[in-house]
C-alpha positions, 0 to 999 in steps of 0.5 A: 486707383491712381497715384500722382506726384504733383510736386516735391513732397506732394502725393494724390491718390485719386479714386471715384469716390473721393481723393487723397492729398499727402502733403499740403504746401501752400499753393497746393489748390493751384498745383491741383488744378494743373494736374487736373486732379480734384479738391482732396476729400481728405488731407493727410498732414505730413510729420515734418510741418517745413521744409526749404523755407516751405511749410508744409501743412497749408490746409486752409485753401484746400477746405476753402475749397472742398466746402464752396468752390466743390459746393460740398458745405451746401451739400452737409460733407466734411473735409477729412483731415488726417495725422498724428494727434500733436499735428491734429490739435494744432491744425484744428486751432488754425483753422478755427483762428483763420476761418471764424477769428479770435474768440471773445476769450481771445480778445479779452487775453490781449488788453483793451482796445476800442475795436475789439468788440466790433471786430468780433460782431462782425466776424460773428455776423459773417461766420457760417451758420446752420438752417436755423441761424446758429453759428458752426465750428470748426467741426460741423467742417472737418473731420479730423481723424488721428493717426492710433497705433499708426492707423487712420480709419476713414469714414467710408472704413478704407485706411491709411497706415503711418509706416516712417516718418513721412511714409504711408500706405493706402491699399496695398500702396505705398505713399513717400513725400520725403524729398530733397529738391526745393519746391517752386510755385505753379505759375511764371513769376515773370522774372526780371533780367535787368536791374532798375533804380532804387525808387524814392517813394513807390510800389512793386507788384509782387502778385495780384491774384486770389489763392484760387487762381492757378496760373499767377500769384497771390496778392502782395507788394513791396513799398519803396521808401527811401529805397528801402523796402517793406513788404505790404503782406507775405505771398507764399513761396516769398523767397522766388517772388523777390529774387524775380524781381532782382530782390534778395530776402536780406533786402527786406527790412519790415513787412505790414501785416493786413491779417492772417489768411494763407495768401497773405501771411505766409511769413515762415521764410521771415524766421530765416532772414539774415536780420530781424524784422519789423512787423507792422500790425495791430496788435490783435493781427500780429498775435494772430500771425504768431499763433498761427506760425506756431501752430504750424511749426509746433515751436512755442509762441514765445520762441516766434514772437522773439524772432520779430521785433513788433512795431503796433499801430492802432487805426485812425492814428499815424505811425513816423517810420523813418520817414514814412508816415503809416495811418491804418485803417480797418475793412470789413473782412471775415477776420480783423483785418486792416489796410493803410495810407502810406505817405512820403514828403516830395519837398513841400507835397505829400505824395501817398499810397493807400492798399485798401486790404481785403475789403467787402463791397459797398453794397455789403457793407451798407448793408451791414452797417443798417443791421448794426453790424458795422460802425457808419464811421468805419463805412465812412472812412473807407468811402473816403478812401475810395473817394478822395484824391491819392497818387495811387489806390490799390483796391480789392476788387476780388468780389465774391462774398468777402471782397470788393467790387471794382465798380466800387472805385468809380469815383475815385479821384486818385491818379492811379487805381489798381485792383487786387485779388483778380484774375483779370479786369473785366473789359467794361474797366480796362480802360479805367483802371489798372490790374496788379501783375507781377513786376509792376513797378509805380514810382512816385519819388525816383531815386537814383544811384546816390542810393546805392552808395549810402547802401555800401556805406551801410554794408562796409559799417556792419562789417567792419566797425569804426571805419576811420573817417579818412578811409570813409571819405576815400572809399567812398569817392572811388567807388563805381555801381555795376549792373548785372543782368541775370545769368551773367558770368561775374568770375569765372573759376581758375581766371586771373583777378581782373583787381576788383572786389565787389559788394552785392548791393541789391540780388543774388549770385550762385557760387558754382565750382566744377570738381574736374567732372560736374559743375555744382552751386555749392554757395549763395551769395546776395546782398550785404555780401562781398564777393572776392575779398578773399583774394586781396591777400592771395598772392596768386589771385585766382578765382576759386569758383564762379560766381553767376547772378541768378537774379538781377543784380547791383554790385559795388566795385572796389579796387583791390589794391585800395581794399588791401590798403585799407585793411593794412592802415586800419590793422585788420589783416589778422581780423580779416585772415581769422574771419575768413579761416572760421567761415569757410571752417564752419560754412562747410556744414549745416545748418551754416552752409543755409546762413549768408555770409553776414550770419557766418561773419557774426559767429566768426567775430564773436568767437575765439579758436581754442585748441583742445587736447584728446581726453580733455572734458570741455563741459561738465554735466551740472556745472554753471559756465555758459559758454558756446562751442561750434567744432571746427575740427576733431570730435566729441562724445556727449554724455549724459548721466554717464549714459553716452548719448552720441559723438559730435563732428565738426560743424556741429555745436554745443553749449546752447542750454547754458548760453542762451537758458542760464540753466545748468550743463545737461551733459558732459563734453568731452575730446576724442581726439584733438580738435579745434573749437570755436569759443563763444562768450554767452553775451557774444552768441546771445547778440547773433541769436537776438539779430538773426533770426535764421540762427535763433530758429536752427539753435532753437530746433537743435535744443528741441532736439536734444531735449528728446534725445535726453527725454528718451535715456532717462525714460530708457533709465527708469 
């Protein structure tokens, strides 16, 4: 037997005749092979389903895997599944959903639609079937075993014992998958260290691999339109996809969704954006996107579906989005899923992009459509799409049983054709098309610096309400756009101010402070942040800590004298002193030391400092008031039913139920000393929760959390 730790939170047991995984992020195949371990035959699910913006309990590709890249469905075995019974139930649905679709039950539960039945056909004809035709189920593919009295007995009659949360033992040993260090993905993002121009209309290649190929990224691009951007699918590990090409996360304002597969929809990160985003999808996908999300994190479809704001489209028919003309159409997959013609006005021409989506050959589909499967108008339609003339074409070209064949572009007169889903072209194509790689960039319409000006502009109006037109005028015409390469020094700890504030328009900084023994990154910092505004007011003016890029990065530079003046003429210098003070009170703690400095404003301005005097009750069990409190300074006991349930120190926050469920206090507050805390009215902490998804998902797990806590003493009380 050998153990072998194949990344943070990843253990493999290997023996001859079968291995274990223990934790199952995405990707995990690809660390697998690097390690030259083979497919696990069984699959342990960790307790805790996320961690680092990563989940945890990806075990799509792995039975992918385990059934027709190790041949084991052709040779009747099953992939073994193991965990708690909760975790079990979710992952069997999951897997139902992404490997065979939405059942007709399914289907019927979200409306009319005139493709329902016909996407159903289709995965139904394409679903796996026994020798005499019969379609199988999730269970002809896995076993899944639980976890019952914290034991699972594998089928060969070997077991494993559940001993702590995330702690197992395997003949005599122990496996530990807690960890602390965030994971990073199996392959070279080929990182930028430059920063280029906002494009007008145009693509950026975020990865253009399968999920089985080890050394690059899955397959996902960013569309520019009026240098905005918007995701076209999310590759797993999407916060270091971005940041390698000089993109911060709060960049990203909607994503088009093709379907739901794990190298494609990896959309947790989303729920931890600084604003909510716009999905783009069918409505049949974005439900499937939801569910699966929820089945992965065990939070109810209902608290997700709040966290995106749901912009459907319907195939053959254009969506207006702020410019950008979005016409949808359906391919032939295992499961519904679709792609896109996006196009752009350049004066009087349309320039387009289409992204076929993943997509059968022609010679599979023209086979599907003579049984009937297929619609001829749906094989028309994507003809047309390989056929006729677009600025660019980014095709599937992944072949195999459920994507297309690059020969299938031949005729194709679009200018330029990039294929998907591949390792690499194969040579007879090279000089006729072009492969997807990581950092790509295809510009249609450029743009130019003019852009970054709007965008400060944009960031100076979120953060500073009904900015006088005089002072827009006069910001506007004195400031300069700077370009950081990666790893360069922006302030260096304890140097003089050089008189300059900066917005971070476009990247990420790290915020790093040397204690007198070690340098620590204490602080992220990236776009719609400023960076050394707090030093307008200080007299000395000395840099607190460094501020490094750790991605590319475009900054608008401000003078700090112009800044100081217009926060004096528009009397915002308490406004500003307030803010402050609250955000470096509250950013000290989680979960607000993981928000961005916007997220932190919102909750400073939304809020009221209120002194609170030792003794005094702040929330009483069973009354109606329905404010917010973070505690800033000081403690507080809790108790519920005049049972004490636990103290809260500062940073931690109180009041949730009745702000944000109009339900009746569950506990009582009360000071053990005298404190300071931040006051938020329900309608105030109700508009930060509604606009950043990153704080209505921490605020969502604490309510989960407590509501054990208190399911726990009153059972403890019966």
């Amino acid at each position: 037997m050998n153990k072998i730790n194949i990344a943070p939170g990843v253990e493999v047991i290997t023996e001859p005749e079968k291995t274990i995984l223990f934790g199952c992020p995405p990707e995990v195949i690809k660390f697998l092979d690097i390690h030259s371990c083979p497919s696990p035959d069984v699959i342990v699910l960790p307790d805790t389903p996320y961690r680092f913006n990563v989940l945890q309990n990806c075990t799509e590709f792995p039975l992918y895997s385990f059934l027709f890249v190790q041949q084991n469905f052709f040779k009747g075995k099953k992939l073994s599944i193991v965990g708690t019974a909760a975790h079990l139930r979710a992952n069997r649905k999951l897997l139902r959903l992404t490997l065979l679709g939405p059942t007709k039950k399914e289907y019927d539960k979200l409306g009319t639609s005139p493709w329902f039945q016909d996407l159903f056909n289709e995965s139904r004809s394409m679903a796996l079937k026994d020798k005499n035709g019969n379609e199988l189920g999730i269970d002809d593919f896995v076993d899944f075993i639980p976890f019952q009295s914290g034991v699972a007995h594998l089928n060969d009659g070997s077991k494993i014992e559940h001993i702590g949360t995330d702690v197992y033992r395997y003949n005599s040993e122990k496996v530990d998958i807690n960890f602390d260090i965030p994971q990073n993905p199996p392959y070279d993002l080929r990182n930028d260290f430059v920063s280029s121009l906002p494009i007008h209309f145009g693509a950026t290649i975020l990865g253009g691999a399968s999920g089985f190929i080890t050394d690059k990224p899955c397959s996902s691009l960013l569309i520019h339109y009026n240098s905005d951007l918007m995701l076209v699918d999310c590759p797993p590990y999407l916060d270091q996809a971005l940041n390698a090409r000089g993109i911060s996360n709060t960049e990203i304002r909607s994503i088009y969704l093709t379907h739901i597969h794990d190298d494609h929809c990896n959309i947790f990160p989303l729920l931890r954006l600084s604003n909510k985003i716009k999905l783009i999808s069918t409505k049949e996908i974005f439900w499937m996107a939801i569910m699966k999300l929820s089945l992965q994190t065990l939070i109810p479809y209902e608290d997700l579906e709040d966290m995106f704001e749901f912009v459907e489209v319907k195939a053959g028919e254009i969506t207006e989005f702020y410019g950008l003309s979005i016409e949808p159409h359906y391919t032939v997959h295992s499961i519904p899923t679709i792609g896109a013609t996006f196009r752009m006005k350049d004066g009087n021409e349309s320039k387009s992009i289409v992204f076929i989506g993943d997509n059968k050959s022609f010679v599979d589909i023209k086979e599907l459509v003579t049984k009937g499967v297929v619609k001829s108008e749906k094989y028309d339609t994507l003809i047309h799409k390989y056929t006729d003339r677009f600025d660019i074409l980014f095709a599937d070209g992944g072949m195999g049983i459920l994507h297309g064949d690059p020969k299938d572009a031949l005729g194709s007169k679009s200018a330029r054709i990039v294929f998907m889903h591949l390792e690499k072209l194969p040579a007879e194509f090279d000089a006729t098309f072009s492969h997807a790689v990581a950092g790509k960039r295809y510009t249609i319409i450029p743009g130019n610096e003019n852009s970054y000006l709007v965008k400060t502009m944009q960031i100076l109006s979120d953060s500073y309400k009904q900015v006088s037109r005089h002072w827009e005028t006069s910001l506007m015409n004195n400031f300069h756009i700077v370009g950081v390469n990666s790893g360069d020094v922006i302030f260096k700890q304890n140097e003089p101010s050089n008189g300059l504030i900066y917005i971070i328009l476009s990247g990420k900084c790290s915020v790093m402070y040397h204690d007198g023994s070690k340098l620590s990154v204490i602080a992220y910092k990236e776009a719609g942040d400023f960076v050394g505004e707090m030093a307008v007011l200080d007299e000395k003016k000395v840099r607190s800590a460094s501020i490094v890029a750790s991605t590319p990065v475009m900054l608008c530079a401000i003078e700090e004298k112009l800044f100081l003046e217009f926060i004096q003429d528009e009397q915002r210098i308490e406004e500003m002193k307030h803010l402050w003070l609250v955000r470096s009170e509250i950013e000290k703690h989680s979960p607000f030391i993981e928000f961005s400095d916007n997220v932190n404003d919102r909750i400073a301005r939304s809020g009221k400092r209120v002194e609170v005097k030792q003794g005094e009750t702040v929330v009483a069990q069973g009354s109606k008031d329905q404010e917010f409190y973070i505690i800033l300074s000081g403690s507080f006991s809790v108790r519920h039913n005049d049972i004490k349930v636990k103290v809260l120190e500062a940073g931690e926050m109180f009041g949730e139920y009745g702000s944000l469920d109009d339900s009746v206090r569950n506990a009582t507050v009360t000071a053990t000393c005298d404190s300071v805390l931040l006051k938020v009215e329900s309608q105030n902490i109700r508009k930060v929760v509604e606009s950043a998804p990153i704080f209505h998902f921490s605020m969502r797990e604490i309510m989960l959390k407590r509501a054990k806590e208190l399911r726990k003493i009153d059972r403890a009380k019966k």
